[in-house]
Chimera marker file (.cmm) of the C-alpha trace (Angstrom):
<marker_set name="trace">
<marker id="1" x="144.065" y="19.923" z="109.065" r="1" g="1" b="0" radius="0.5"/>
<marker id="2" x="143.781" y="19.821" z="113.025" r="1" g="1" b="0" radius="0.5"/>
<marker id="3" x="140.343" y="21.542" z="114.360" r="1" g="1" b="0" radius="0.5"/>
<marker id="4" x="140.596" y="23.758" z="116.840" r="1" g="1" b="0" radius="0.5"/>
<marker id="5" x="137.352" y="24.572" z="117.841" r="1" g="1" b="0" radius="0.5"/>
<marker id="6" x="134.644" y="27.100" z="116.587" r="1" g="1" b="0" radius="0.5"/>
<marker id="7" x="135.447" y="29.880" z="114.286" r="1" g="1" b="0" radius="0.5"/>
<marker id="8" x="135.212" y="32.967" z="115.785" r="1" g="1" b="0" radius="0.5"/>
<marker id="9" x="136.258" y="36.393" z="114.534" r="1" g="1" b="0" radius="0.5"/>
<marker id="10" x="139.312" y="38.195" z="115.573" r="1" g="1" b="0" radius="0.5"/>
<marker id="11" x="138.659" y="41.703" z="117.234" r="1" g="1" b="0" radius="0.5"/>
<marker id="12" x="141.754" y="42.752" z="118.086" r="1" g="1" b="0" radius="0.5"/>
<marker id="13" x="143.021" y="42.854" z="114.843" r="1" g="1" b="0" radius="0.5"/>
<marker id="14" x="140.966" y="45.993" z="114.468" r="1" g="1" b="0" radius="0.5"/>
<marker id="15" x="142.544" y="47.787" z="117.506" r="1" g="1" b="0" radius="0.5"/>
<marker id="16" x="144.699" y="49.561" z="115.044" r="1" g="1" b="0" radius="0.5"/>
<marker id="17" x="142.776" y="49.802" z="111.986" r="1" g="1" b="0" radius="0.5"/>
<marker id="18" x="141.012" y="52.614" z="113.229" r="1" g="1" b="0" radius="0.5"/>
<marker id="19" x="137.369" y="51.633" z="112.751" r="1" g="1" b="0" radius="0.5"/>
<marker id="20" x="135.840" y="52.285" z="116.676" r="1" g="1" b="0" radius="0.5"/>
<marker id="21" x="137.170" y="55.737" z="115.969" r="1" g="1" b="0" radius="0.5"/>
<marker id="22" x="135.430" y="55.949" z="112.756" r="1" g="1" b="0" radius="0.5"/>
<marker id="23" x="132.317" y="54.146" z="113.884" r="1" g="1" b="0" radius="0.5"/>
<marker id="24" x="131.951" y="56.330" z="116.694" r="1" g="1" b="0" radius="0.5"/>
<marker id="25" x="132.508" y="59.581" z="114.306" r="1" g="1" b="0" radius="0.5"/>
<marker id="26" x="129.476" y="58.739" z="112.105" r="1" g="1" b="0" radius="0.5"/>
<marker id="27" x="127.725" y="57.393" z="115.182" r="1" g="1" b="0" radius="0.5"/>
<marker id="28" x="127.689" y="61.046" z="116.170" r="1" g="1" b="0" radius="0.5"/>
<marker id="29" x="127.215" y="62.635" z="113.070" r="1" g="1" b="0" radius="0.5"/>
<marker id="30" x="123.845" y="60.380" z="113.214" r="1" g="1" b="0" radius="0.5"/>
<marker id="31" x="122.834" y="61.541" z="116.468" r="1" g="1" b="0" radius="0.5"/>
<marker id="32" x="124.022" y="64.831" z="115.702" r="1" g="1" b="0" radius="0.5"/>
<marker id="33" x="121.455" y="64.778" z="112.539" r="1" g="1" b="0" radius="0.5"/>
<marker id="34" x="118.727" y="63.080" z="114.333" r="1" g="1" b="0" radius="0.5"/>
<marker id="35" x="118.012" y="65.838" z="116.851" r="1" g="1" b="0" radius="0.5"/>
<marker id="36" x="118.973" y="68.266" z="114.301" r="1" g="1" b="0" radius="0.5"/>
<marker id="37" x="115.657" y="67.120" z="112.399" r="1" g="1" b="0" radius="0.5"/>
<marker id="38" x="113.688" y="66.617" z="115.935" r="1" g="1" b="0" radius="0.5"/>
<marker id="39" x="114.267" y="69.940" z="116.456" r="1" g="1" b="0" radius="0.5"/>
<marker id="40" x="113.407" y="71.535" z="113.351" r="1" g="1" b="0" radius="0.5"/>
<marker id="41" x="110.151" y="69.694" z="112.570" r="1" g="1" b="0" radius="0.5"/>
<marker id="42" x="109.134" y="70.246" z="116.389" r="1" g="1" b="0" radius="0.5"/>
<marker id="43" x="109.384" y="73.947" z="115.229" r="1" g="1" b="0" radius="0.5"/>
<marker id="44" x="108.123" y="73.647" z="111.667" r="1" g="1" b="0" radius="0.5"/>
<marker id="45" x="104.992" y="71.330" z="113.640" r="1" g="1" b="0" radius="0.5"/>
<marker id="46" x="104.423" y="74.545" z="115.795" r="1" g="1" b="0" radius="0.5"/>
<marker id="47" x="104.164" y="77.207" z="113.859" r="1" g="1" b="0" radius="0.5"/>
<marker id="48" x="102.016" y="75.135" z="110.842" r="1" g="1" b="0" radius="0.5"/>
<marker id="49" x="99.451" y="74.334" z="114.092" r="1" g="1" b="0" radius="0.5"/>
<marker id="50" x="99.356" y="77.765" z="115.499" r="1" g="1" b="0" radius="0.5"/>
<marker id="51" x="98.753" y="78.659" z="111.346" r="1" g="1" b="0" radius="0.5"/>
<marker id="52" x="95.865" y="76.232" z="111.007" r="1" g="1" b="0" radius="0.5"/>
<marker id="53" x="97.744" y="74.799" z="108.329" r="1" g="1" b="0" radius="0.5"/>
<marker id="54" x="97.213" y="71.070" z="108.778" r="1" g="1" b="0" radius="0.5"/>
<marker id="55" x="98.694" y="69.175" z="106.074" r="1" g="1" b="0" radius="0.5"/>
<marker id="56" x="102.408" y="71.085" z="106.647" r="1" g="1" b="0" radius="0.5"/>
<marker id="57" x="101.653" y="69.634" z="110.379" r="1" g="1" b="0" radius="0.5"/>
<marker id="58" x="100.884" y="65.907" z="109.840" r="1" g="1" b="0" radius="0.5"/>
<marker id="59" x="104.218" y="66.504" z="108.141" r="1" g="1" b="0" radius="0.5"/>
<marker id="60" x="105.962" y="68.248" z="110.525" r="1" g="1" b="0" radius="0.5"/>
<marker id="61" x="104.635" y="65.708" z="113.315" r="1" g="1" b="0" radius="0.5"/>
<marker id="62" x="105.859" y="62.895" z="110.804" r="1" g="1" b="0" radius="0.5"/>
<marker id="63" x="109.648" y="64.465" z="110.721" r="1" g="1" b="0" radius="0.5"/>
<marker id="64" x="109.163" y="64.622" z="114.651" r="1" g="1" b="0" radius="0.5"/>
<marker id="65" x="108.419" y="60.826" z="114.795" r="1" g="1" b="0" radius="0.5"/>
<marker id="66" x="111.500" y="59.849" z="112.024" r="1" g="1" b="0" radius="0.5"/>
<marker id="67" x="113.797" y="62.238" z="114.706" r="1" g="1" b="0" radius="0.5"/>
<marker id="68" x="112.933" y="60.511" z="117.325" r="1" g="1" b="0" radius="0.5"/>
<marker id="69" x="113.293" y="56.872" z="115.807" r="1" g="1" b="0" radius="0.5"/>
<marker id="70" x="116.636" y="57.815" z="114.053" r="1" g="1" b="0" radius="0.5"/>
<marker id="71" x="117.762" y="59.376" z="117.480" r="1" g="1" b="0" radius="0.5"/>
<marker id="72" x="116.695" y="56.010" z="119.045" r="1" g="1" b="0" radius="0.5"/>
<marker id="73" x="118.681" y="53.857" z="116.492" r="1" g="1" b="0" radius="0.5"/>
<marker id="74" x="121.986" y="55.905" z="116.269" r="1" g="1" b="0" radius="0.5"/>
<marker id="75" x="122.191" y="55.756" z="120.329" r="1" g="1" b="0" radius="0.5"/>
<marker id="76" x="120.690" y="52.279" z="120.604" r="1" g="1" b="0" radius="0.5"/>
<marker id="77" x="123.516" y="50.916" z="117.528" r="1" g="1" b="0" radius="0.5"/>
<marker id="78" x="126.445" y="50.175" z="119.936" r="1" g="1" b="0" radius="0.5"/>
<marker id="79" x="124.573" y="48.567" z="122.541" r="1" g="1" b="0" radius="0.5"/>
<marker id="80" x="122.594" y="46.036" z="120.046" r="1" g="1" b="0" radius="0.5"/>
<marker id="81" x="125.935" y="45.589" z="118.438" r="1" g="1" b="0" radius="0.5"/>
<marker id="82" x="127.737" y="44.562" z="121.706" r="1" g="1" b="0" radius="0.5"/>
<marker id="83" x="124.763" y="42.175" z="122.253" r="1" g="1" b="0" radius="0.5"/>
<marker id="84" x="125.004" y="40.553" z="118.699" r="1" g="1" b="0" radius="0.5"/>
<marker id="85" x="128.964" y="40.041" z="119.445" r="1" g="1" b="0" radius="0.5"/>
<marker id="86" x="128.352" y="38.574" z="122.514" r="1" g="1" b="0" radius="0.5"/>
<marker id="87" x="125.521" y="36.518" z="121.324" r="1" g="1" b="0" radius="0.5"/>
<marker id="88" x="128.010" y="35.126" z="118.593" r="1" g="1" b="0" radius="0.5"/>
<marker id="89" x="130.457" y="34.282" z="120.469" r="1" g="1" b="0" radius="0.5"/>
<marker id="90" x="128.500" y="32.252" z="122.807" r="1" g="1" b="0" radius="0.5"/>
<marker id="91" x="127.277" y="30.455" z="119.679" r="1" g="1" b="0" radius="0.5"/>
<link id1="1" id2="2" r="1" g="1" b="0" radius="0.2"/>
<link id1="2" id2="3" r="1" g="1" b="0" radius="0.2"/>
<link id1="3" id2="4" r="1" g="1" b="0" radius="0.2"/>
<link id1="4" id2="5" r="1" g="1" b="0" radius="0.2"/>
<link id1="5" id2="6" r="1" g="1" b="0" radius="0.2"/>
<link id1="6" id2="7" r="1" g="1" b="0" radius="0.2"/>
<link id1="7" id2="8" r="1" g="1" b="0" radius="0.2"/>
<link id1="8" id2="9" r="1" g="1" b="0" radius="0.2"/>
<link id1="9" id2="10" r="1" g="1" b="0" radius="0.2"/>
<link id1="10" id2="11" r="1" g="1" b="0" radius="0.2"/>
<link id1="11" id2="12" r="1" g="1" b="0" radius="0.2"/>
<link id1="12" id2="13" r="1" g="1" b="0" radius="0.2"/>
<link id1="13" id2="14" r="1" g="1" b="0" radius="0.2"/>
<link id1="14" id2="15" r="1" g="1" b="0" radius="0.2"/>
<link id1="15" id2="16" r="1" g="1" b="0" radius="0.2"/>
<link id1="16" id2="17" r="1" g="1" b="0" radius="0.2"/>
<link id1="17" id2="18" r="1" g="1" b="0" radius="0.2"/>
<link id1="18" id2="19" r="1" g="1" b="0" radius="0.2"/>
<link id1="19" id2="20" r="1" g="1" b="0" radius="0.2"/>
<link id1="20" id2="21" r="1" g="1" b="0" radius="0.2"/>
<link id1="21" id2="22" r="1" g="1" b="0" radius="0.2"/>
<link id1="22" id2="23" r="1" g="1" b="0" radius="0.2"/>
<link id1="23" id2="24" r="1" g="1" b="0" radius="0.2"/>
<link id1="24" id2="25" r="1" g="1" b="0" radius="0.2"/>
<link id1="25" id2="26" r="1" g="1" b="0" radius="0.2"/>
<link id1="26" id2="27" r="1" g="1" b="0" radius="0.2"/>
<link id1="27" id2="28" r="1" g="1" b="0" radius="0.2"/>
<link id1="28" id2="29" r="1" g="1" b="0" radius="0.2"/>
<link id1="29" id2="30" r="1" g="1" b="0" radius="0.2"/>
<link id1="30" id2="31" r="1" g="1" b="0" radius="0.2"/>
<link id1="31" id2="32" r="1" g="1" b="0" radius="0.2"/>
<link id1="32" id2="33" r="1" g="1" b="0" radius="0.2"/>
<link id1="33" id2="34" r="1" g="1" b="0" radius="0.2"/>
<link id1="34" id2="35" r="1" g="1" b="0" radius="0.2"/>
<link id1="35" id2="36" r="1" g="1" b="0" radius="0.2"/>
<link id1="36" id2="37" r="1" g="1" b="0" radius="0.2"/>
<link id1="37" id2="38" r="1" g="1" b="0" radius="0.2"/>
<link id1="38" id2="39" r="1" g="1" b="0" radius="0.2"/>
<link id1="39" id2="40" r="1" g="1" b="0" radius="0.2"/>
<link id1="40" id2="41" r="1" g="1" b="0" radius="0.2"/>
<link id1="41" id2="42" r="1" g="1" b="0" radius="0.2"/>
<link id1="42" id2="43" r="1" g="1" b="0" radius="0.2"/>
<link id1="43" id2="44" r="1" g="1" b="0" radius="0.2"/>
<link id1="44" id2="45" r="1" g="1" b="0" radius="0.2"/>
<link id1="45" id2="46" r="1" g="1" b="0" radius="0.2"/>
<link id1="46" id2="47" r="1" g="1" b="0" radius="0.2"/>
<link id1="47" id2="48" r="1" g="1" b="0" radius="0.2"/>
<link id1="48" id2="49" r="1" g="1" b="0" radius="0.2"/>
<link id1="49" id2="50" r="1" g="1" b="0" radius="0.2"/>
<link id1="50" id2="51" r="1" g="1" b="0" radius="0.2"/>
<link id1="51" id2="52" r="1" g="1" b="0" radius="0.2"/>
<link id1="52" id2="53" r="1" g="1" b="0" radius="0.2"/>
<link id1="53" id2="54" r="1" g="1" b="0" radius="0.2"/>
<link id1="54" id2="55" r="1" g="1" b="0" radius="0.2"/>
<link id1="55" id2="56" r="1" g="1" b="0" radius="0.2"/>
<link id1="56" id2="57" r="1" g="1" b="0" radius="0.2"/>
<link id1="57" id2="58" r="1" g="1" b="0" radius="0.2"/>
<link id1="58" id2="59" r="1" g="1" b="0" radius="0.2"/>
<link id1="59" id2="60" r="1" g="1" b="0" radius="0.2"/>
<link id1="60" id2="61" r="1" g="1" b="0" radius="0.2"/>
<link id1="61" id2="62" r="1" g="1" b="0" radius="0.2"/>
<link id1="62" id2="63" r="1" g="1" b="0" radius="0.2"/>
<link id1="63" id2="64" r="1" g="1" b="0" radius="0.2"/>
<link id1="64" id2="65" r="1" g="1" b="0" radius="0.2"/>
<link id1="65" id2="66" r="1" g="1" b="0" radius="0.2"/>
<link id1="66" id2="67" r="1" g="1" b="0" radius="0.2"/>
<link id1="67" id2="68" r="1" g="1" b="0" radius="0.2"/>
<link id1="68" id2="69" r="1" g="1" b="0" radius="0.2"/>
<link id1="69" id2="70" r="1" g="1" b="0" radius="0.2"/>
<link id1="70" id2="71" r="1" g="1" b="0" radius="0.2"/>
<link id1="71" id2="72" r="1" g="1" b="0" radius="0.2"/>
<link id1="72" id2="73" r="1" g="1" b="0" radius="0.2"/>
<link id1="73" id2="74" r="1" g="1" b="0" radius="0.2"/>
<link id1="74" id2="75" r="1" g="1" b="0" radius="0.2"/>
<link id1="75" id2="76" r="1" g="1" b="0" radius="0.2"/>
<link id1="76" id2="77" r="1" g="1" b="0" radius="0.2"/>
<link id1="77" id2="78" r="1" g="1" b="0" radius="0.2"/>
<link id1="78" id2="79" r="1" g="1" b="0" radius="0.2"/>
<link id1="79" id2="80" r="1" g="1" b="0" radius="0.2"/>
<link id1="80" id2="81" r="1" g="1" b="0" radius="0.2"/>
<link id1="81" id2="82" r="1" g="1" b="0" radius="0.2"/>
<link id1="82" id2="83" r="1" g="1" b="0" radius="0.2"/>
<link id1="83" id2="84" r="1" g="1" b="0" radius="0.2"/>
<link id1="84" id2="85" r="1" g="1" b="0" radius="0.2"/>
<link id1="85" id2="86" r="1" g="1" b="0" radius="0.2"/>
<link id1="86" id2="87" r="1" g="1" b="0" radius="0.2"/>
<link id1="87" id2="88" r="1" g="1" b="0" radius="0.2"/>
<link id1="88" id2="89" r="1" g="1" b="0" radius="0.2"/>
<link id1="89" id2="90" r="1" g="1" b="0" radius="0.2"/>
<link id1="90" id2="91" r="1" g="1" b="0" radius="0.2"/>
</marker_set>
């Protein structure tokens, strides 16, 4: 067995498999989610303050905060998944 140097993974062998374009689908069925929820409990948070009802807004304001962070990671997923390819192939 000759060596020929460090293992590393071979990307373009998914070029026609498909999987960016499927990646990027549920990518934006995240996102598309995310605010979706931001949204609602922004509205749900509103209407329970104006009400006086505060239980049904911690819980509002706690489907405001998952919106946001599930926003965060289904736009931030690409670019920490570029950097973690990168980073391994400088390994």
């Amino acid at each position: 067995m000759i060596w020929t140097g460090p293992v590393s993974p071979d990307f373009a062998a998914l070029e026609g498999t498909g999987l960016y374009t499927v990646v990027g689908a549920l990518l934006t069925v995240a996102l598309i989610a995310a605010v979706g929820v931001l949204v609602t409990s922004g509205i749900l948070w509103a209407i329970a303050v104006h009400s006086a009802n505060w239980h049904q807004a911690a819980r509002a304001r706690f489907g405001v905060l998952l919106g946001l962070g599930g926003a965060a990671l289904a736009g931030g997923v690409m670019a920490l998944a570029n950097w973690l390819v990168a980073a391994g192939n400088s390994l």
